[in-house]
Z-matrix of the N, CA and C atoms (Angstrom, degrees):
N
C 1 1.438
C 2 1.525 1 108.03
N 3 1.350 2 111.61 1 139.13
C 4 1.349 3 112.52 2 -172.04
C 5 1.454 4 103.88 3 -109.16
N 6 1.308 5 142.75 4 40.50
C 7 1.283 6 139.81 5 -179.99
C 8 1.717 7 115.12 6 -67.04
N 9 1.377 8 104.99 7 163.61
C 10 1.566 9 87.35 8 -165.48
C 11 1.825 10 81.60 9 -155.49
N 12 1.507 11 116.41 10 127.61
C 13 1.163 12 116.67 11 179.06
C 14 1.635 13 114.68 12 -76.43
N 15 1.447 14 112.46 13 158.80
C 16 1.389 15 99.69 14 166.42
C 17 1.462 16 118.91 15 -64.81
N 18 1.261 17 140.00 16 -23.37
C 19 0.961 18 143.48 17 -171.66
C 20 1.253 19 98.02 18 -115.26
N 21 1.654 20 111.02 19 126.06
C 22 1.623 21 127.16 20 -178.03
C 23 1.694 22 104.60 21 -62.26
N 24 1.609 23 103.63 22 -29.58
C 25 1.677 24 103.08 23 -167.60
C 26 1.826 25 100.16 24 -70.00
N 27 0.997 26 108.58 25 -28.72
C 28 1.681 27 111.13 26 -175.08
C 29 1.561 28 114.36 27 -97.08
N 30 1.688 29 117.26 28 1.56
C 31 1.101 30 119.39 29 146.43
C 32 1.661 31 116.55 30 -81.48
N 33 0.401 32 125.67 31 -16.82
C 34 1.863 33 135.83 32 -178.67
C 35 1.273 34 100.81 33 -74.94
N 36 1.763 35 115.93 34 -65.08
C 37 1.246 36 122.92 35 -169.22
C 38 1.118 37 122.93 36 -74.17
N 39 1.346 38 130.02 37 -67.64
C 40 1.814 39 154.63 38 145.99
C 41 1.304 40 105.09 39 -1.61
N 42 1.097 41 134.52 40 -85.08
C 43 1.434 42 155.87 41 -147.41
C 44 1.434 43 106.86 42 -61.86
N 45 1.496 44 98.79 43 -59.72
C 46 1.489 45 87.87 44 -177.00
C 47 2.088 46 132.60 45 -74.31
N 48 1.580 47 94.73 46 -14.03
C 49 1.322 48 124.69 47 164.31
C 50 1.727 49 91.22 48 -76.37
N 51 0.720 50 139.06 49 -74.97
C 52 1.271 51 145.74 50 -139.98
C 53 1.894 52 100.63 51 -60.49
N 54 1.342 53 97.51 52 -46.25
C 55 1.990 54 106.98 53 176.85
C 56 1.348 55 108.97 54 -90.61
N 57 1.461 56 128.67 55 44.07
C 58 1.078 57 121.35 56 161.04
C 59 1.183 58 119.84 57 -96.00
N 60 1.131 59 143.81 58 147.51
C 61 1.581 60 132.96 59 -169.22
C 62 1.328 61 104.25 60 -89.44
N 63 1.328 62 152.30 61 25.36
C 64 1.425 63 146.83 62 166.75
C 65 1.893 64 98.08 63 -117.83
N 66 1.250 65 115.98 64 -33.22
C 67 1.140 66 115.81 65 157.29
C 68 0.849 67 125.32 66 -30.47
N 69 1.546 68 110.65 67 -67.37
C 70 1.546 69 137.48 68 -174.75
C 71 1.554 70 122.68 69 -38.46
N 72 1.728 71 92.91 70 -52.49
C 73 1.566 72 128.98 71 -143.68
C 74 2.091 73 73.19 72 -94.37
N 75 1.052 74 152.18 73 -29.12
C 76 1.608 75 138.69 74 -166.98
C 77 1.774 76 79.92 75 -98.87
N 78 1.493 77 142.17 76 -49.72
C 79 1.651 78 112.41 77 -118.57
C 80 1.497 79 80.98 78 -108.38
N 81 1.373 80 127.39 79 -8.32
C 82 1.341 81 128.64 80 -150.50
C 83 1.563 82 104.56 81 -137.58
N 84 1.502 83 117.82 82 94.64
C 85 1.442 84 119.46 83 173.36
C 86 1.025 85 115.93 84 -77.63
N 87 1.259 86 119.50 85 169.42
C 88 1.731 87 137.45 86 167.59
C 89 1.512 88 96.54 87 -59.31
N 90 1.242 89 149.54 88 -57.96
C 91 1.492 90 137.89 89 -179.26
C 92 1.119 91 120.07 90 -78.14
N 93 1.839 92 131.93 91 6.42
C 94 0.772 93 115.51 92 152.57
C 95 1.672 94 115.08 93 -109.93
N 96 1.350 95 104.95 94 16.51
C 97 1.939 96 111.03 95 178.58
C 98 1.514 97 91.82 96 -100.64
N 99 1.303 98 131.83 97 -18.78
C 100 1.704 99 124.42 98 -176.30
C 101 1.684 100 103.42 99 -95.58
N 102 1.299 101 103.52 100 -36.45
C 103 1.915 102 91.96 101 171.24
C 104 1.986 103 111.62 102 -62.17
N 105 1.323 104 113.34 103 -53.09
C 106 1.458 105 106.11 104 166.22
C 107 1.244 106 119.32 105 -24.92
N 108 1.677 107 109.77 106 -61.68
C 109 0.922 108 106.94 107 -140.55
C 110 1.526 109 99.16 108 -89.12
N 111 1.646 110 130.04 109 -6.37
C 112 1.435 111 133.82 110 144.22
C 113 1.190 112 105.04 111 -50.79
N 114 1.346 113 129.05 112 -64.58
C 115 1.356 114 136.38 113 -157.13
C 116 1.651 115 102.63 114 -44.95
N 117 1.601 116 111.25 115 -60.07
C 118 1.519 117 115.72 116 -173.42
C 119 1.774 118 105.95 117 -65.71
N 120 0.953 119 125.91 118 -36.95
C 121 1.667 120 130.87 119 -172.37
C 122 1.410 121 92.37 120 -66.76
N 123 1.473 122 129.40 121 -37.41
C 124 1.396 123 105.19 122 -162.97
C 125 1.508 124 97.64 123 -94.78
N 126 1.406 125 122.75 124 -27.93
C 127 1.684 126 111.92 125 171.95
C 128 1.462 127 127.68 126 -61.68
N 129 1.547 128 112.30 127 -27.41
C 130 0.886 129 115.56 128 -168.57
C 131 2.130 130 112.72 129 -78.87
N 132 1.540 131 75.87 130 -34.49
C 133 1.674 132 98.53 131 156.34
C 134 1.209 133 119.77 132 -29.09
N 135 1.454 134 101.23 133 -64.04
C 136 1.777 135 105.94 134 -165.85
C 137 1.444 136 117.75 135 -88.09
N 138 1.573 137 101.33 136 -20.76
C 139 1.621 138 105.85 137 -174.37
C 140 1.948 139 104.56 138 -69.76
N 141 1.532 140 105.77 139 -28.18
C 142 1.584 141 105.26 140 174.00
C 143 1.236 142 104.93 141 -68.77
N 144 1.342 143 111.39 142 -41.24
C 145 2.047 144 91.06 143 165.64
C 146 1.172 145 121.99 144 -21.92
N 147 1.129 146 141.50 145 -43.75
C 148 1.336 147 139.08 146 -121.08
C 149 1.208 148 127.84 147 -166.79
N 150 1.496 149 115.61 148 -20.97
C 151 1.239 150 140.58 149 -167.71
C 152 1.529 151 108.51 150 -88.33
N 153 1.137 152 117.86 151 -55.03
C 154 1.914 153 120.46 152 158.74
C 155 1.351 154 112.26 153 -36.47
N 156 1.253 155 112.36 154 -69.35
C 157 1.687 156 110.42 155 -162.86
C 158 1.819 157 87.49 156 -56.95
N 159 1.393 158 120.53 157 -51.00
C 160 1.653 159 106.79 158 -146.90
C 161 1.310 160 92.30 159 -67.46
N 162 0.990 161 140.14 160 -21.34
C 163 1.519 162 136.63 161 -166.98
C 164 2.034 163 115.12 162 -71.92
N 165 1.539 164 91.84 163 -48.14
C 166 1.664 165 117.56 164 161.24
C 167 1.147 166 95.87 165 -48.17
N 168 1.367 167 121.30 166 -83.21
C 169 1.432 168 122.03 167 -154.98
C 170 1.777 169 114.43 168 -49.66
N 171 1.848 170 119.51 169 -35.10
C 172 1.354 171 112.53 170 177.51
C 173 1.579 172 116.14 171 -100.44
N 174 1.446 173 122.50 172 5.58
C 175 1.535 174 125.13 173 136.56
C 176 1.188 175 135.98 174 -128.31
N 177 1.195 176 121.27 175 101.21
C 178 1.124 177 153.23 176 -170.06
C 179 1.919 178 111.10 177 -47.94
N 180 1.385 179 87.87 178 -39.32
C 181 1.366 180 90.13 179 168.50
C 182 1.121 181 149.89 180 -101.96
């Protein structure tokens, strides 16, 4: 993951706390890794609605 804080001081700090796998395993449950992962299936859903044609439509070539 390439996330990048607004603040450089909380990229330094954050990040590397943040990708630890015991981190992970306390801040991040199983019901909240299966709603994401609804959450992204259904956006990604809708953005193919729509996202082909708009793409056609602003290159032509």
């Amino acid at each position: 993951m390439n996330t990048k804080f607004i603040n450089p001081l909380l990229d330094l700090v954050l990040k590397p706390i943040a990708n630890l796998k015991l981190t992970r395993k306390f801040l991040i449950s199983d019901q909240l890794a299966k709603n994401l992962m609804l959450h992204c299936y259904e956006e990604m859903h809708h953005l193919s609605g729509f996202l082909p044609s708009l793409y056609k439509d602003k290159n032509p070539y």
